[in-house]
C-alpha positions as CSV (number, residue, x, y, z in Angstrom):
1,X,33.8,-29.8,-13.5
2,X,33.9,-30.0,-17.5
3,X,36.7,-27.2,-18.0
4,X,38.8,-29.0,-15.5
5,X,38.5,-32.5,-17.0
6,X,39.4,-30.6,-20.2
7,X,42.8,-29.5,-18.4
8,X,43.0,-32.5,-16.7
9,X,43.1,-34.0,-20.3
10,X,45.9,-32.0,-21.5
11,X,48.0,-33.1,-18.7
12,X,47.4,-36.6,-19.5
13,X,47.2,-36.6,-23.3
14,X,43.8,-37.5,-23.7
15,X,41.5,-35.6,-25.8
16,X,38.7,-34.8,-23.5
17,X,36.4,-32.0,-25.1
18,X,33.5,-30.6,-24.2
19,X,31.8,-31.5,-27.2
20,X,28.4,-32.7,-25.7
21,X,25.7,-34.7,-28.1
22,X,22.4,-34.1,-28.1
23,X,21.3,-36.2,-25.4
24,X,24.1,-34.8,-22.9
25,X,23.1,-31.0,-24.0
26,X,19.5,-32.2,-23.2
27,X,20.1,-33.3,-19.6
28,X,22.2,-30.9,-19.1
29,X,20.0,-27.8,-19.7
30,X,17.2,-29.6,-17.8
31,X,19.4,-29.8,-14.7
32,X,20.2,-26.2,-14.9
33,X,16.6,-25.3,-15.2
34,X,15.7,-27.1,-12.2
35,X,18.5,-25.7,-10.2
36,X,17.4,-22.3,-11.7
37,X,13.6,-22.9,-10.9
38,X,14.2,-23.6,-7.1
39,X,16.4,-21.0,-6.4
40,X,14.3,-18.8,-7.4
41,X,11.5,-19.8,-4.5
42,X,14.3,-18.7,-1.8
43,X,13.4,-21.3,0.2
44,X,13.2,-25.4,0.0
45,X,12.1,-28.0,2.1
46,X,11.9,-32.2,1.9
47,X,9.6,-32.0,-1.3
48,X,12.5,-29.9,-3.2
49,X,15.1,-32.8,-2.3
50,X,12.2,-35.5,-3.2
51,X,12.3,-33.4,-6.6
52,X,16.0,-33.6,-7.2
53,X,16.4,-37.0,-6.6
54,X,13.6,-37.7,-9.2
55,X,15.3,-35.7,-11.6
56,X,18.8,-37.6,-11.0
57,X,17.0,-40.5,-11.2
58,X,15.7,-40.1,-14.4
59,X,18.5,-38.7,-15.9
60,X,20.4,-41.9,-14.4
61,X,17.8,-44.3,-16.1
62,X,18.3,-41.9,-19.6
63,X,21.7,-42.2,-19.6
64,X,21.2,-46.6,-18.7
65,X,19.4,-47.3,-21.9
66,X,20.7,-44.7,-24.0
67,X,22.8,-45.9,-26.9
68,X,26.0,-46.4,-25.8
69,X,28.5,-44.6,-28.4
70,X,32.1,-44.4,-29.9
71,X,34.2,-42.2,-27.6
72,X,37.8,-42.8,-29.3
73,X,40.1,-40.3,-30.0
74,X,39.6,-41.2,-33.5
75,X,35.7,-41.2,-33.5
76,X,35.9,-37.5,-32.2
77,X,38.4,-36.5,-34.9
78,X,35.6,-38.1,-37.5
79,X,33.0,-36.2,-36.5
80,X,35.0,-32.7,-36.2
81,X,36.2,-33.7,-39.9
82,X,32.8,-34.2,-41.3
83,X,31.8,-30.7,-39.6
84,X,34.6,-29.0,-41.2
85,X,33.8,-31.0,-44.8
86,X,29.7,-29.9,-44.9
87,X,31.1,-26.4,-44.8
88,X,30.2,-26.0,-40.6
């Protein structure tokens, strides 16, 4: 989904990266892992969906009361600039 919101972005104009903050990277790799972790088993049943819907829900409640932040075009190019001015 990410690389095609990227191209998506380019046909639009619209900077869309996939430059993910810490919080994102979090919930992200915890997703995988639980994908990861029942696939393994081979087999699922009601409990495995009772399981994922926790997990979306808690990511869904993370992502209510977490900080809401600056996505402009110009917040993005401050933060790349700052990375590139620490010598990173």
């Amino acid at each position: 989904v990410m690389p095609g919101c990227v191209l998506i972005g380019w046909v639009v104009d619209r900077a869309m990266s996939m430059y993910l903050k810490g919080f994102e990277t979090c919930c992200l790799v915890l997703a995988v892992l639980c994908v990861a972790a029942v696939l393994q088993g081979g087999t699922t049943n009601w409990l495995v969906g009772t399981f994922f819907m926790g997990v979306y829900f808690m990511i869904a409640a993370g992502f209510w009361y977490h900080e809401l932040e600056d996505l402009s075009r110009d917040a993005e190019t401050l933060v790349h600039s700052n990375s590139t001015n620490d010598g990173g």
